[in-house]
C-alpha positions in Angstrom: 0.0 0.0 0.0 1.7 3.7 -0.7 -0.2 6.4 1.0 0.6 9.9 -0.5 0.2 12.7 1.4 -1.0 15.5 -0.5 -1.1 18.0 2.1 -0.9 17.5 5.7 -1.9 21.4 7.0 -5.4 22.3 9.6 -7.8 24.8 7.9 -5.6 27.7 8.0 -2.6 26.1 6.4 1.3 26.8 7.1 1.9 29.6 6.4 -1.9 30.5 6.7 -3.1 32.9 3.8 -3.5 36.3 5.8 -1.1 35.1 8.7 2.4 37.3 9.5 2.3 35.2 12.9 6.1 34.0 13.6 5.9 30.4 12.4 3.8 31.4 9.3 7.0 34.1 8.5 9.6 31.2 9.1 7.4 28.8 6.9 7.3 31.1 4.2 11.4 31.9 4.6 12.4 28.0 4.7 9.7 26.7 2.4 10.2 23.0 1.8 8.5 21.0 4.9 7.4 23.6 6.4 5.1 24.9 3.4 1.6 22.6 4.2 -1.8 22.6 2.7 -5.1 21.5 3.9 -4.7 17.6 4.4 -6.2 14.9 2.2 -4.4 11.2 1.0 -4.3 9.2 -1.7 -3.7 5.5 -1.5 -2.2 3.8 -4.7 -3.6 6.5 -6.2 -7.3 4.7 -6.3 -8.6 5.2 -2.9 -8.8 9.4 -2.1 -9.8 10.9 1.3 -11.0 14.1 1.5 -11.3 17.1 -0.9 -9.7 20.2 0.3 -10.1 23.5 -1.2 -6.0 22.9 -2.2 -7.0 19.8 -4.8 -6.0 21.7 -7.8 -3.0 22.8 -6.2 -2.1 19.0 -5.2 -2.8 18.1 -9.2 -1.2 20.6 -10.3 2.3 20.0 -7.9 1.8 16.1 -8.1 1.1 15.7 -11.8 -2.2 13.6 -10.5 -4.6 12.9 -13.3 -8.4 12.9 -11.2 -10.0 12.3 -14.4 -10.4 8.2 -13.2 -11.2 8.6 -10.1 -14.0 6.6 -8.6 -13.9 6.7 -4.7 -13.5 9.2 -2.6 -14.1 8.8 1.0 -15.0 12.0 3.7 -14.2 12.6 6.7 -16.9 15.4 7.5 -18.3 18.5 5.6 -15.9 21.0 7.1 -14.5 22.9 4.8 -10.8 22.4 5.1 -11.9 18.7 4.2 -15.0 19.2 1.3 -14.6 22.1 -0.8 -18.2 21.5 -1.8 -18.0 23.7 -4.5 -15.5 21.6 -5.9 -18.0 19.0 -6.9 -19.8 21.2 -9.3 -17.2 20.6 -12.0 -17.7 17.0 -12.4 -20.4 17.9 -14.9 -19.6 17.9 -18.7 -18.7 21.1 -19.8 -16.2 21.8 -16.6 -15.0 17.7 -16.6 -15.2 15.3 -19.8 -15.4 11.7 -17.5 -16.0 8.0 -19.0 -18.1 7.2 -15.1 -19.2 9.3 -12.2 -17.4 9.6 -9.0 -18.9 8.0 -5.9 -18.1 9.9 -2.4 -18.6 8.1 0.7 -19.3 9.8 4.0 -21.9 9.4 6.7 -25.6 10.7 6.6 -25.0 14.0 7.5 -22.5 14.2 4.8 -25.5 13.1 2.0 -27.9 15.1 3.1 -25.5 18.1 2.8 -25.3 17.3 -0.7 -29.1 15.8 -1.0 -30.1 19.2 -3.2 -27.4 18.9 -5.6 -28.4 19.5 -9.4 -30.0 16.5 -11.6 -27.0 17.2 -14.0 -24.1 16.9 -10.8 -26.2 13.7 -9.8 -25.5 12.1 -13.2 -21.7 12.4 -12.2 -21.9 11.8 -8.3 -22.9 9.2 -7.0 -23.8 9.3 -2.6 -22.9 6.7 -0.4 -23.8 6.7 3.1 -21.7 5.0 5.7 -22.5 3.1 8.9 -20.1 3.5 11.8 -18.6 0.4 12.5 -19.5 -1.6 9.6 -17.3 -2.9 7.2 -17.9 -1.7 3.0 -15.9 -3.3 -0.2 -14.3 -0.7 -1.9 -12.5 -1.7 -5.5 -10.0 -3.9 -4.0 -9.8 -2.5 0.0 -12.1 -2.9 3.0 -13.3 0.3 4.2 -14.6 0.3 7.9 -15.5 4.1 8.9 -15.1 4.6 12.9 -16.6 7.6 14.9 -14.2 10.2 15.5 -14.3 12.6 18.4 -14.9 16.2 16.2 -18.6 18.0 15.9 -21.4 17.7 18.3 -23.5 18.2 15.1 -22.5 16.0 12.9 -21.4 12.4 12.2 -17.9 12.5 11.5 -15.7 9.5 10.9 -11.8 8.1 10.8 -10.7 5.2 8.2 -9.5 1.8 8.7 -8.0 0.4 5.4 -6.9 -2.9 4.2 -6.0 -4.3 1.2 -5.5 -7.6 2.4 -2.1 -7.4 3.1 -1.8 -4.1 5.2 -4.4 -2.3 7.8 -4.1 1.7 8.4 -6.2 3.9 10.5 -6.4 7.4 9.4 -7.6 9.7 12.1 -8.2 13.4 11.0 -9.5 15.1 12.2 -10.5 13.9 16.0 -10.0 14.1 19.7 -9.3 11.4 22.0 -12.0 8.4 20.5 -14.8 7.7 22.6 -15.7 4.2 24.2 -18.0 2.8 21.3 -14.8 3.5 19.1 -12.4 2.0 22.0 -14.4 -0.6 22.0 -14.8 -1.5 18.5 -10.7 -1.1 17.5 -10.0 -3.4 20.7 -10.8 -5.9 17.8 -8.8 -4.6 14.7 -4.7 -5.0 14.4 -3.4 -2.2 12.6 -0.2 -2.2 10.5 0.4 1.9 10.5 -1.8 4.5 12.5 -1.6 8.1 10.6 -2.8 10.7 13.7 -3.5 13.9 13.5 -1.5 16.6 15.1 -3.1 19.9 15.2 -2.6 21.2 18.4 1.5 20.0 18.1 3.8 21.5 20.9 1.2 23.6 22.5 -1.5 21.6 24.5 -4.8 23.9 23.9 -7.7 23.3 26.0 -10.4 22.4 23.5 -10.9 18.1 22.8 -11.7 17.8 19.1 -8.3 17.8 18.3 -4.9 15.8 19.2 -1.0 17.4 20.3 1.8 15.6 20.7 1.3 15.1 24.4 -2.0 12.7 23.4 -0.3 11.4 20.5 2.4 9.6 22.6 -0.4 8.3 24.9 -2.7 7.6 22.1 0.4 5.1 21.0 1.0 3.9 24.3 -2.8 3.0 24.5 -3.1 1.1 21.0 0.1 -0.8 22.2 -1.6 -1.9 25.8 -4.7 -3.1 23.9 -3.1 -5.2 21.2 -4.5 -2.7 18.5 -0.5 -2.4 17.3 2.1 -4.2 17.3 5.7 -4.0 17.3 6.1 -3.1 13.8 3.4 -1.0 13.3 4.4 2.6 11.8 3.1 5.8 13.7 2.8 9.0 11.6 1.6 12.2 12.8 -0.3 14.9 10.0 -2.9 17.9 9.9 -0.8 20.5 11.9 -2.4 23.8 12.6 0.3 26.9 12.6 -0.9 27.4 16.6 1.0 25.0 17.5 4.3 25.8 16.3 4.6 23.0 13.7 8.1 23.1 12.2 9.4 20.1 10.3 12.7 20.2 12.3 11.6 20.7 15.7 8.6 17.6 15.1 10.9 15.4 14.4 13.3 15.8 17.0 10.6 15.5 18.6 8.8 12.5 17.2 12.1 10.5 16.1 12.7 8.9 19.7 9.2 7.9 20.2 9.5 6.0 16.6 7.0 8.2 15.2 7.2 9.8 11.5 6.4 13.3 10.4 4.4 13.6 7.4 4.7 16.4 5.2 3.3 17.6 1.8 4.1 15.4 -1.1 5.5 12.5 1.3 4.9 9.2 0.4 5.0 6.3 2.6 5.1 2.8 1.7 3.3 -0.1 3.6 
């Protein structure tokens, strides 16, 4: 399984667009690693999840060709994760595609969509997912999980396997809740890609992860069994608040056996 990371930036992004805060200025002065868009990955460059408002960008930088692309799975409607407008050109006219798209995501996902034009509908096809329950997706099994983000709305992490390999993707989320405990109690995971957004600065709000709940996150999947000892740990979707730069994370996250993803990284399962 290769898992590219097309960008690996929270909503504001690093450097943020109107931002002259001090890591934005450094960002902008080293470029490289420390230059992140909103997050989304692409699995063997089949399975996509999410569509920030930076896809073009990620085309454009990647050389990606979209014009194939069947599945694309959502984590929830927040902007930095569906640029709805995005969707609109699908239709012929804007897109010239052999077979619609289908996007998966949970209910409240569909219904955000439910009004969508007849001619979009020709060209996307809805999916709603079930918590907990696994879904065959081209050649991987798709099993969305509740993550720990809106009060008002569904939203969900992904475990992935293609039969060989089993990843969670967690973005964006807070520390899981028991019915999710409870559930990956069950599931042995061959990489874990966390979210990071909160970094080196622990902020009191829950919806998100630092590095402090990171490491105990880890520690946690380790105790129950969920990991094991050759399971690869990599942290993504860093918010400029908490002081995210490429060097400093991985001095960081290098003695804990964790990896720092960063835009255009791809790593191999």
């Amino acid at each position: 399984m290769r898992v590219l990371f097309l960008g690996t930036a929270a909503a504001e992004g690093v450097p943020g667009l109107f931002c002259g805060c001090e890591v934005c200025q450094i960002a902008r002065q080293r470029g490289g690693k420390d230059l992140r868009t909103r997050s989304s990955i692409f699995i063997d460059g089949v399975l996509k999840i999410d569509l920030p408002p930076d896809t073009l960008h990620h085309v454009l930088t990647y050389g990606l060709d979209l014009s194939g692309l069947q599945h694309l799975l959502i984590t929830h409607t927040h902007e930095d994760h569906l640029a709805v407008h995005e969707l609109a050109y699908l239709t012929p006219g804007f897109a010239y595609r052999q077979q619609p798209l289908t996007a998966y995501g949970s209910e409240d996902f569909v219904r955000l969509l439910a009004g969508m034009s007849d001619n979009l509908r020709q060209w996307l096809n809805l999916q709603s997912l079930q918590p907990f329950t696994p879904y065959e997706i081209d050649r991987y099994t798709v099993i969305p999980v509740l993550a720990h983000h809106r009060e008002d709305e569904q939203c969900l992490n992904y475990v992935v396997s293609d039969g060989k390999v089993t990843l969670l993707y967690m973005c964006d989320t807070g520390w899981y809740r028991e019915a999710t405990w409870r559930y990956l109690a069950g599931v042995r995971l061959d990489a874990v890609i966390a979210e990071c957004t909160k970094a080196f600065v622990d902020a009191p709000y829950d919806t998100h992860l630092g590095l402090t709940e990171v490491l105990e996150l880890k520690e946690r999947f380790r105790t129950m069994g969920i990991t094991h000892s050759a399971t690869r740990w990599a942290i993504t979707h860093f918010s400029h608040n908490g002081r995210p730069l490429h060097q400093d994370l991985e001095a960081f996250c290098m003695p804990h056996g964790i990896e720092v993803a960063y835009d255009g990284w791809e790593m191999t399962l």
